[in-house]
C-alpha positions as CSV (number, residue, x, y, z in Angstrom):
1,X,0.0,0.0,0.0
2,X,3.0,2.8,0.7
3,X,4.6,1.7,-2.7
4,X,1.4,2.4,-4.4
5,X,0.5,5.7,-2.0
6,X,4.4,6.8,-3.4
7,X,3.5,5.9,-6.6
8,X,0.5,8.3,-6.9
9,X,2.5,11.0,-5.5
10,X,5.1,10.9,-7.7
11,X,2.6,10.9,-10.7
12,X,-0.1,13.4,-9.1
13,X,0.7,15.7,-11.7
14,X,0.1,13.6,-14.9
15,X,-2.5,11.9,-13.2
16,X,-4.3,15.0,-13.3
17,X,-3.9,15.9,-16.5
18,X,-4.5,12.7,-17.8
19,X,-8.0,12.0,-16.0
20,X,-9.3,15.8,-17.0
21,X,-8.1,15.2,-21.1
22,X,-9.2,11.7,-20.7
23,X,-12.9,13.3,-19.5
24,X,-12.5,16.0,-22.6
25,X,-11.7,12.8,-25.1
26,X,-15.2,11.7,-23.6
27,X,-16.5,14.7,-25.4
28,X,-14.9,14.6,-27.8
29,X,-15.5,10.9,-28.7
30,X,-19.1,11.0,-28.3
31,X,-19.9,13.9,-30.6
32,X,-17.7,11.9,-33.0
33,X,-19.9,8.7,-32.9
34,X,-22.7,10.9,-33.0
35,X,-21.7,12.9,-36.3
36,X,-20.5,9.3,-37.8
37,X,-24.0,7.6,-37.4
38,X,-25.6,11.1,-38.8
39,X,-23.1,11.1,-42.3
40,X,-24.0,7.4,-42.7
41,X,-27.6,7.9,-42.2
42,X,-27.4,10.9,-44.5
43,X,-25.3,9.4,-47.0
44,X,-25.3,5.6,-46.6
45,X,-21.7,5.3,-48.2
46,X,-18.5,4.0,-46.6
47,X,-16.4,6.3,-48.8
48,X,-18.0,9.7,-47.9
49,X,-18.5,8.7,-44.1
50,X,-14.5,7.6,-43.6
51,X,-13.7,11.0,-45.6
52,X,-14.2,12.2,-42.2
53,X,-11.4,10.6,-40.8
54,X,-8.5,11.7,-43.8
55,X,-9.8,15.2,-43.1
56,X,-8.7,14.6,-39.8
57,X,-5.7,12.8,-40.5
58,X,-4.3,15.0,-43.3
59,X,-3.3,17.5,-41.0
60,X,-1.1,15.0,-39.4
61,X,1.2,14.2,-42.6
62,X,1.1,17.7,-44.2
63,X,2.0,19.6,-40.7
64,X,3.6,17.4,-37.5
65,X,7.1,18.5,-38.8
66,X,6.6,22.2,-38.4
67,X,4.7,21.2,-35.2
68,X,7.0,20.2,-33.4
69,X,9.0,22.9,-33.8
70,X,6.2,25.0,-32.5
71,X,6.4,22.5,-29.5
72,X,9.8,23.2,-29.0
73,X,10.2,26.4,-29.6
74,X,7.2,27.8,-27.9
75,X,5.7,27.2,-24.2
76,X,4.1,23.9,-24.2
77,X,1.2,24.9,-21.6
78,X,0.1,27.6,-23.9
79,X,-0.1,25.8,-26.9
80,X,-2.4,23.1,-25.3
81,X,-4.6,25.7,-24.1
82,X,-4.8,27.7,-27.5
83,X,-5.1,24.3,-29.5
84,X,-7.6,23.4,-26.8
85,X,-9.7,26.6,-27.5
86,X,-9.7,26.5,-30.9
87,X,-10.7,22.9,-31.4
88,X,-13.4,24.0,-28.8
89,X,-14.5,26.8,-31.4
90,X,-14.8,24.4,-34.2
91,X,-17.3,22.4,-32.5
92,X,-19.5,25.3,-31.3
93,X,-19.6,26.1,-34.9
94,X,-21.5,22.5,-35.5
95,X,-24.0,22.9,-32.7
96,X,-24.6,26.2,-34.7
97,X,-25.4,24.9,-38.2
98,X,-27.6,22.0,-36.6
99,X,-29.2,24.1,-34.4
100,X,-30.1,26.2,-37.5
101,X,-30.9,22.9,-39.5
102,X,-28.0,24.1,-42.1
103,X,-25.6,21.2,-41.6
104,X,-24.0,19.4,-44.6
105,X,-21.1,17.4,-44.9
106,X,-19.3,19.3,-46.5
107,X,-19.0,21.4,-43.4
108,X,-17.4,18.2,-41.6
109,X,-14.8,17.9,-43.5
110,X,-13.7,21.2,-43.2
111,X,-13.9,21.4,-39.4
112,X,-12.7,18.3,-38.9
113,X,-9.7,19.5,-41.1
114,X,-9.7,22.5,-38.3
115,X,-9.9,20.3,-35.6
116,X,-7.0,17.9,-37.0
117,X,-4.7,20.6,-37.3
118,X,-5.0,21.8,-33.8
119,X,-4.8,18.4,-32.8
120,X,-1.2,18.2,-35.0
121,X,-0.2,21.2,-33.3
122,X,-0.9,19.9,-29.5
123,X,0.2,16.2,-29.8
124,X,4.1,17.1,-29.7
125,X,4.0,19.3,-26.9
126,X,1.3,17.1,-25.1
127,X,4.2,14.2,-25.7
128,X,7.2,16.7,-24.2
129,X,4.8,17.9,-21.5
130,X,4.2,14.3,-20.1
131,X,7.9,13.7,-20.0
132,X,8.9,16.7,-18.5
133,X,6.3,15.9,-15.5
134,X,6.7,12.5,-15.3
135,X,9.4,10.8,-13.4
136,X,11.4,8.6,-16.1
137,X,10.7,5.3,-14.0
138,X,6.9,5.4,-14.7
139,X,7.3,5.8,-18.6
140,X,5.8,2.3,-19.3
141,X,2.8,3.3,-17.1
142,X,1.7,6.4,-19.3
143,X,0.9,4.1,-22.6
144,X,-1.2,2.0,-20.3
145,X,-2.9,4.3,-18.9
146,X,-3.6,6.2,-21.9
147,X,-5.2,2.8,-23.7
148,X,-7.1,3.0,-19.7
149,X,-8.5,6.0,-21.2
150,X,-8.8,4.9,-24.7
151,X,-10.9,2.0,-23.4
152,X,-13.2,3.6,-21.3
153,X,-14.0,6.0,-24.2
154,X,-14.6,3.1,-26.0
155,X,-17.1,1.4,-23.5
156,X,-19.2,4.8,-22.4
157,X,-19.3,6.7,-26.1
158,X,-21.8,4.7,-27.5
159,X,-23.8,3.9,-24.5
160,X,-23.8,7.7,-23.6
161,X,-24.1,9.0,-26.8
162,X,-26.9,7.0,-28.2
163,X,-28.5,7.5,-24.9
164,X,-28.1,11.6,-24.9
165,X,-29.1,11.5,-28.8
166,X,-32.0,9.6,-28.0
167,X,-33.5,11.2,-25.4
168,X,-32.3,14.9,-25.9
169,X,-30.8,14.7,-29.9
170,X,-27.4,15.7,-31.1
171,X,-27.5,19.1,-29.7
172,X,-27.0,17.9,-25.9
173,X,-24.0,15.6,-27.3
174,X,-22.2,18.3,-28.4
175,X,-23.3,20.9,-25.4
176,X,-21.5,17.7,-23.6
177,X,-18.4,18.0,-25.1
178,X,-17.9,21.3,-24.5
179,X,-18.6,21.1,-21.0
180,X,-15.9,18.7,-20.4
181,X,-13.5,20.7,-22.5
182,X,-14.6,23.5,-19.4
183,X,-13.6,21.3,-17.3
184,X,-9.8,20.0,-18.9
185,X,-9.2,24.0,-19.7
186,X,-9.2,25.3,-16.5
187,X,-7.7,22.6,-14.6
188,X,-4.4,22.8,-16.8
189,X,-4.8,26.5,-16.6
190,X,-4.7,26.8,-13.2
191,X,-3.3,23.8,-11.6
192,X,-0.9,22.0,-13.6
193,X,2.9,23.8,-13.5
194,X,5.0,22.6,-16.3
195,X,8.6,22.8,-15.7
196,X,10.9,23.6,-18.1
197,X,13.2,21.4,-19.9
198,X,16.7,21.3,-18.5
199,X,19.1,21.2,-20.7
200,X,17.2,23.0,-23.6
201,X,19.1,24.3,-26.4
202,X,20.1,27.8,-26.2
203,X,21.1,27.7,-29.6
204,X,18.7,29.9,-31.9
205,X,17.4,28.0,-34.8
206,X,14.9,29.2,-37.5
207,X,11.4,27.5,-38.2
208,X,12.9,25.1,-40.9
209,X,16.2,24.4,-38.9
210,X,13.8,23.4,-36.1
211,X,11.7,21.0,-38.1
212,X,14.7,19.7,-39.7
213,X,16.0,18.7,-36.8
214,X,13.6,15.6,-36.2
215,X,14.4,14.9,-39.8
216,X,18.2,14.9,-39.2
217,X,17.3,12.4,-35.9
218,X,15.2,9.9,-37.8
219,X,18.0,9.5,-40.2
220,X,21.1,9.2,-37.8
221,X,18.7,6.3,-35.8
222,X,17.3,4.1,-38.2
223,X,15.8,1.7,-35.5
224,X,13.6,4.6,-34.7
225,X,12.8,5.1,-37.8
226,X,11.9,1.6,-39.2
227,X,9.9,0.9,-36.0
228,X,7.8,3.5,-37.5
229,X,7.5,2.4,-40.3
230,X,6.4,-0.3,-39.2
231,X,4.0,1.2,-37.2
232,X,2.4,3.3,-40.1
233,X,2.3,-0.3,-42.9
234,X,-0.2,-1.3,-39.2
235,X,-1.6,1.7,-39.3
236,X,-2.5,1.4,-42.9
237,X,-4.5,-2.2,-42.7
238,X,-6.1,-0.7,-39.6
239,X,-7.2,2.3,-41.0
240,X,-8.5,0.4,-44.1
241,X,-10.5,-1.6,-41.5
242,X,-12.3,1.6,-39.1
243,X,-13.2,2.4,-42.8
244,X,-14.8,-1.1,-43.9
245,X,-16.3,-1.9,-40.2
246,X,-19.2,0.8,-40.0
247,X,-20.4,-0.6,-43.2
248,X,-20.2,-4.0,-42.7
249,X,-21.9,-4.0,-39.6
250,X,-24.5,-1.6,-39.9
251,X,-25.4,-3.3,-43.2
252,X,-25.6,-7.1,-42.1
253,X,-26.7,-6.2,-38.3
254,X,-27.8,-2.2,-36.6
255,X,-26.2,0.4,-34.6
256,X,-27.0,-1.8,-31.7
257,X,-24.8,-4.4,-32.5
258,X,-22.0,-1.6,-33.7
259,X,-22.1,-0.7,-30.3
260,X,-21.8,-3.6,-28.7
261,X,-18.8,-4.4,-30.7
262,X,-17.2,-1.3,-29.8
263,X,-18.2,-2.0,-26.0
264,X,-16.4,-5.0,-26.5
265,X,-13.5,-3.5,-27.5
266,X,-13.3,-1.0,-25.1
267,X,-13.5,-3.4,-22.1
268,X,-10.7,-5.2,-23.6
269,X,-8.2,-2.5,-24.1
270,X,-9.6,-1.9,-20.2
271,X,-8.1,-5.1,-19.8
272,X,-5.0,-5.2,-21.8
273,X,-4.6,-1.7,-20.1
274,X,-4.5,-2.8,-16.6
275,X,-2.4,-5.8,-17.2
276,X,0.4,-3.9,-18.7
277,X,0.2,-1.2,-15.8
278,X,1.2,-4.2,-13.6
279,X,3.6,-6.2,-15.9
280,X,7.4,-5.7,-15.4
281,X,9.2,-4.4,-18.8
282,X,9.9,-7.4,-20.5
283,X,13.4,-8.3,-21.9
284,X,12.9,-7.8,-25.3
285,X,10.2,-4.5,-25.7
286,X,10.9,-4.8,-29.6
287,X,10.1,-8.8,-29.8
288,X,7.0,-7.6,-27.1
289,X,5.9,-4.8,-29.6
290,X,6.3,-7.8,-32.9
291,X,4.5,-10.6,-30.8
292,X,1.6,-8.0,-30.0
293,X,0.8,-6.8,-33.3
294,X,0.7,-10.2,-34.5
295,X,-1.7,-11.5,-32.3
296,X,-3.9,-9.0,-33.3
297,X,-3.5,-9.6,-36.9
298,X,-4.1,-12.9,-37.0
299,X,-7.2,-12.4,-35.0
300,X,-10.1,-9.9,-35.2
301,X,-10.1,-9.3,-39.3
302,X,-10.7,-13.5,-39.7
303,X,-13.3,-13.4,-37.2
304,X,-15.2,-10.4,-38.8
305,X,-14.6,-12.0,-41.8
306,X,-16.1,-15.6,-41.4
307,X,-18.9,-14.6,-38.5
308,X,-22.3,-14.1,-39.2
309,X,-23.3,-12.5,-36.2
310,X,-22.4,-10.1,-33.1
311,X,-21.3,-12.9,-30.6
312,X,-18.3,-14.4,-33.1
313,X,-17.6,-10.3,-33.9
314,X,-17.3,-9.2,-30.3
315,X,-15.0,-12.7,-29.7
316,X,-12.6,-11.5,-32.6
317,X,-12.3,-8.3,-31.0
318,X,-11.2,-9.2,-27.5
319,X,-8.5,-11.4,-29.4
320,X,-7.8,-8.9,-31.8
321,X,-7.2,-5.7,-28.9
322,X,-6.4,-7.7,-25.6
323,X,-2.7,-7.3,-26.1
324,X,-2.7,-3.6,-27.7
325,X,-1.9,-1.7,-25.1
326,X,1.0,-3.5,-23.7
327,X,2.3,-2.9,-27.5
328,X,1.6,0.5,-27.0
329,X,3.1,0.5,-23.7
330,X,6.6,-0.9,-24.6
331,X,7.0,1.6,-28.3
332,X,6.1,4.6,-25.9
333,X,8.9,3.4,-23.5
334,X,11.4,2.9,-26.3
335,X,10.6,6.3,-27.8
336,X,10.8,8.3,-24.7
337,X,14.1,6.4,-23.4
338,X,16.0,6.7,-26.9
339,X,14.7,10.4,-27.9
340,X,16.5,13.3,-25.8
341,X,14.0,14.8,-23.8
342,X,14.9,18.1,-25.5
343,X,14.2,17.3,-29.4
344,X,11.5,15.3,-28.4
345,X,9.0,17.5,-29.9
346,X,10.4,18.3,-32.9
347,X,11.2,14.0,-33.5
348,X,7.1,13.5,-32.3
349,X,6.4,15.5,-34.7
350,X,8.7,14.1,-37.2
351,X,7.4,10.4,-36.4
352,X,3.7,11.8,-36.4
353,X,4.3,12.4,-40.6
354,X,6.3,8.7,-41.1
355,X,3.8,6.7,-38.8
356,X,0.4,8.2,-39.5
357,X,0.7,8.8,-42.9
358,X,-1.0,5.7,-44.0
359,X,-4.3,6.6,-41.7
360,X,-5.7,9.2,-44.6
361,X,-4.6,6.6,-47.0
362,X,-6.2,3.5,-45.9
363,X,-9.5,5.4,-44.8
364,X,-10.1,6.8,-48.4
365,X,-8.9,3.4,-49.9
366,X,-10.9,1.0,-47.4
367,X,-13.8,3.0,-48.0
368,X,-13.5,3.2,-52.2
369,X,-12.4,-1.0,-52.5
370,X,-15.7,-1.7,-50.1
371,X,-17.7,0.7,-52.3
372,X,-16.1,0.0,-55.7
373,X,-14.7,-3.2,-55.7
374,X,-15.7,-6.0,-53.1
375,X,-19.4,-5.1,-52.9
376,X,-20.2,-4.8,-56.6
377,X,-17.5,-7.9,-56.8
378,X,-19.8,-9.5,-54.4
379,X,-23.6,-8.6,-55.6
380,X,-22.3,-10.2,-59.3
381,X,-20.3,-13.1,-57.6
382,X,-22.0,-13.9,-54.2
383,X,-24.6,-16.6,-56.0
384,X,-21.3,-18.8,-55.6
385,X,-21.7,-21.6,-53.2
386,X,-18.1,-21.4,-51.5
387,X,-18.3,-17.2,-51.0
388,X,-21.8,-17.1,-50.1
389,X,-20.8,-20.1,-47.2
390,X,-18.0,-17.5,-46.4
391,X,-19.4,-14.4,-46.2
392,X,-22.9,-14.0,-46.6
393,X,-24.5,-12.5,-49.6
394,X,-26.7,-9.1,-49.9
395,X,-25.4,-5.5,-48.9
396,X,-21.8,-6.1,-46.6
397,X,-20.9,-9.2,-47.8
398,X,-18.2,-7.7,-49.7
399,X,-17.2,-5.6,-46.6
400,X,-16.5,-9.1,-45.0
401,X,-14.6,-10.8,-47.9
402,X,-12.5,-6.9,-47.6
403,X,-11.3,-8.4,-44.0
404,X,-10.4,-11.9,-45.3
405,X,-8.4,-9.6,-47.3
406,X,-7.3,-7.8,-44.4
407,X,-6.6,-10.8,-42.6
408,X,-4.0,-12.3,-44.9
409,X,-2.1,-8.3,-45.4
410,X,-1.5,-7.7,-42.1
411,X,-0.1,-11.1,-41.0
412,X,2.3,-10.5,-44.4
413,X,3.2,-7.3,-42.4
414,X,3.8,-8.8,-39.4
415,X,6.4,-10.9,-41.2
416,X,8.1,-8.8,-43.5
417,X,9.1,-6.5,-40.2
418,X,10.4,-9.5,-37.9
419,X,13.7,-10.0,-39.2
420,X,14.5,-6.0,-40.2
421,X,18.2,-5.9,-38.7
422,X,18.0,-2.1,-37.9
423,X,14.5,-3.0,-35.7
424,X,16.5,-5.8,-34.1
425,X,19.3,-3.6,-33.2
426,X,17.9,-0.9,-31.8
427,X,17.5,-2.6,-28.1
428,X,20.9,-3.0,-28.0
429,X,22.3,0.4,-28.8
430,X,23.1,2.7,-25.9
């Protein structure tokens, strides 16, 4: 009991901060759900509704180098609160045009667009600001606690926001969300002191040199740099399947069943998040991080695949997510121990462009093959025996023969990373 007590003392700080922005994620996450369900009821196409996620995404590979040289060049506290504010001011603008019955979707993407870019703009200096009030022994603990929060968003958003839309409509969702960002604002405002970083670079670099800097990092450590790469091939078949799964399930099942699914996988990255809080780093964080992913891969995408209903779904997705955060866990800990704390903005940034880069991609492409190619493959070809025994026939059968698909891409993934000699060596260089 005193090593926990000491424990929470020496992480008050974060602790914080991390249950207020997990509150405003919350928010946040519901009025995304809710806006999701309203483009695909408006729209009924995969493409148009996961065009909301690359407007959100773009931001990310056109603008996290110059961000984190913002982050390091700038005070970190007030760039959280300004991104904060203005991501804040983007969604009063939505309440607005429903309130006034003029919203279109066409006005999504461009506020989500907004939105991303703020959210470009705060991730580096969220990353530096986390180090700098964090003692270095609890780094393993923040990705874990950060898939805590991930999961929990993913157990209440649904329940809450289908419950708020249904009883009050979308208005109340989004008066929600900026309640809780309230809430995160003032308590980082007032009551979280971020130090600064010792040892900081008094030497005076313009904007470019800045950005450059993370550049010039990735390419001295190449370890870093193909574990992101790694990272961002995942990123791509993952992406490809957020696209795919609204469709497929909403079309062979209901927004029930979508969120139960997504229940489902909140309470496992619950799980996955509490057992890595309490696991020991292991020997090998790089063979933890390759082990992880391919669990996952092997898992969820065959079950979607090949089940025909929400039990076999929600069993694919506890195998698919139970060991994510202990992944994330052991990359966060490699990142923050091999990345001096003072260019750590600037390289967060840097890896922000090489890992997400793929998210835009495989939204936009998930959602035009489902669309273009494996449902119209499927409405000429489903009469087969062997597919329709597969995957079903009708509207979302070619969403599930999409995962089969999936399935077999990521575990090629998986396997064209585990033997990369610069991924192998970075545990061992000092």
């Amino acid at each position: 009991m005193n090593r926990f007590l000491k424990t929470i003392g020496e992480m008050r700080l974060y602790l914080i901060l991390w249950f207020t922005q997990m509150l405003s994620g919350l928010g946040s996450a519901m009025t995304a759900f809710a806006l999701v369900v309203w483009s695909y009821s408006f729209e009924g196409s995969a493409l148009k509704t996961a065009l909301l996620m690359v407007c959100s995404y773009t931001p990310y590979v056109l603008f996290s180098v110059f961000a984190g040289a913002i982050s390091d060049k700038w005070n970190k506290k007030r760039i959280l609160l300004a991104s904060d504010t203005l991501s804040a001011i983007t969604t009063v603008i939505v309440l607005v045009l429903i309130r006034t019955d003029q919203l279109r979707l066409y006005h999504l993407y461009i506020l989500n667009a907004v939105s991303g870019l703020m959210n470009t703009i705060q991730q580096p200096a969220s990353e530096v600001v986390t180090t700098l009030i964090l003692p270095k022994k609890h780094y393993q603990r923040v990705g874990s606690l950060r898939y805590l929060s991930s999961s929990l968003s993913s157990i209440l958003t649904p329940i809450l926001a289908a419950a708020v839309m249904g009883l009050f409509g979308v208005e109340w969702v989004i008066a929600f969300d900026l309640a809780t960002f309230v809430i995160a604002f003032f308590v980082l405002l007032f009551f979280i002191d971020v130090p600064e970083e010792s040892g900081k670079e008094t030497k005076k670099e313009s904007f470019f040199e800045s950005a450059k800097t993370g550049l010039d990092f990735l390419k001295r450590e190449k370890g870093v740099f193909a574990l992101m790469l790694f990272l961002a091939a995942i990123n791509f078949v993952a992406s490809m399947y957020n696209a795919a799964f609204p469709a497929m399930v909403l079309s062979k099942a209901g927004e029930t069943e979508m969120g139960a699914v997504n229940a489902v996988v909140g309470v496992t990255t619950l799980l996955g998040s509490i057992m890595a809080s309490f696991m020991k780093a292991p020997k090998s964080r790089v063979k933890a991080i390759w082990l992880c992913l391919m669990a996952s891969m092997c898992t969820e995408n065959l079950f979607l695949a090949l089940g025909r209903n929400v039990y076999v779904w929600s069993i694919g997705a506890f195998l698919g997510w139970i060991m994510i955060p202990l992944m994330n866990a052991n990359l966060d800990a490699i990142m923050r121990l091999k990345i001096p704390k003072e260019i750590q903005g600037r390289v967060f940034a840097a890896r922000n462009s090489f890992q997400f880069f793929t998210i835009p991609l495989g939204y936009l492409l998930g959602g035009a093959l489902v669309d273009h190619v494996f449902e119209p493959f499927m409405a000429a070809f489903g009469h087969n025996r062997v597919l329709q025994t597969l995957f079903m026939s009708g509207k979302g059968s070619g969403a599930k023969l999409f995962f089969f698909v999936l399935w077999l891409t990521g575990i090629f993934v998986c396997l064209a990373f585990r033997k990369n000699r610069h991924i192998l060596k970075l545990e061992q260089e000092k």
